[in-house]
C-alpha positions in Angstrom: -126.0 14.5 -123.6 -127.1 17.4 -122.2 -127.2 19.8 -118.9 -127.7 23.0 -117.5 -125.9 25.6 -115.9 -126.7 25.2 -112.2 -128.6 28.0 -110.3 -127.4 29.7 -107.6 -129.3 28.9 -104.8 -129.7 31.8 -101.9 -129.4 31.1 -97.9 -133.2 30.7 -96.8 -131.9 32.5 -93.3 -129.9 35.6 -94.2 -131.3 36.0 -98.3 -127.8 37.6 -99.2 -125.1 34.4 -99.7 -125.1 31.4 -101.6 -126.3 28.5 -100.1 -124.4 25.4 -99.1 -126.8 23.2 -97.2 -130.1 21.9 -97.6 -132.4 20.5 -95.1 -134.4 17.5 -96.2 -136.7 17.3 -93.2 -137.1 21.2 -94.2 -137.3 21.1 -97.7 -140.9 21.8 -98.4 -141.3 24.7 -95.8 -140.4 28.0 -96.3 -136.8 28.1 -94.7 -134.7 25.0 -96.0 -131.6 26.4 -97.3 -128.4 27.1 -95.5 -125.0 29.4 -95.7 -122.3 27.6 -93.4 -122.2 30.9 -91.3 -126.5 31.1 -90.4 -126.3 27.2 -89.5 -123.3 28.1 -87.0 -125.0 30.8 -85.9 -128.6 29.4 -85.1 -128.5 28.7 -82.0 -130.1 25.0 -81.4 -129.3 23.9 -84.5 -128.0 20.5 -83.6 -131.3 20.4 -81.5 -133.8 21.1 -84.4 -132.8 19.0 -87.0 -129.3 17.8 -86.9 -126.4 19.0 -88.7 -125.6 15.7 -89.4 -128.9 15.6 -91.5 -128.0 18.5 -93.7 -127.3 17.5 -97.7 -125.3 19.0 -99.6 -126.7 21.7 -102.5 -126.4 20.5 -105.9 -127.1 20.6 -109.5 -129.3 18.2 -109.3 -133.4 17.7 -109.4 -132.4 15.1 -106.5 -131.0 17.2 -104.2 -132.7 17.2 -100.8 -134.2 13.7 -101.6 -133.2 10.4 -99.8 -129.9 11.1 -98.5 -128.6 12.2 -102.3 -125.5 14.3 -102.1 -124.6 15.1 -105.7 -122.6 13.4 -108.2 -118.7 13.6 -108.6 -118.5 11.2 -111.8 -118.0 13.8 -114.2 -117.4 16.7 -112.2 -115.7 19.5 -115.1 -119.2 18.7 -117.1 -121.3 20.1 -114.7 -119.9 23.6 -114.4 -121.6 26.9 -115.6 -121.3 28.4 -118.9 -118.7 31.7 -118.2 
C-alpha cells in the first residue's frame, strides 16, 4: 500500500496559519481555505456560505468534494514522515 505525507495547507484569508476548513462552494476560486480564527472573524460568514457547509481539510484528493470529510479507518497510517 502506499501514501504520502500530507501537505500543509495555508489559510486562503490571512496566508500565515494552517488551514482547517475548506469551502466546497469556494473551492475553485481564489479564497477557499480557512483558519478557525479568519472564519470567526469574517464578518457575514454564516450569510455567505454557511459554516455549516465548511469540510474539513484532509489528506485526501477528495477533500472539498461531495460532502467528503476525511477518513478515520486507519488514522496512525496517514501521518507525516518526522
Amino acid at each position: 500500500m502506499s501514501r504520502n505525507n500530507p501537505i500543509e495547507i495555508i489559510c486562503s484569508q490571512c496566508g500565515k496559519n494552517k488551514a482547517k476548513w475548506v469551502n466546497p462552494e469556494a473551492y475553485y476560486d481564489e479564497k477557499p481555505f480557512w483558519r478557525e480564527e479568519c472564519l470567526k472573524e469574517e464578518a457575514g460568514m454564516e450569510d455567505i456560505c454557511g459554516i455549516e457547509y465548511m469540510l474539513p481539510v484532509c489528506n485526501s484528493p477528495r477533500m472539498g468534494v461531495c460532502g467528503y470529510e476525511g477518513s478515520t479507518r486507519y488514522p496512525d497510517q496517514f501521518e507525516p514522515d518526522k
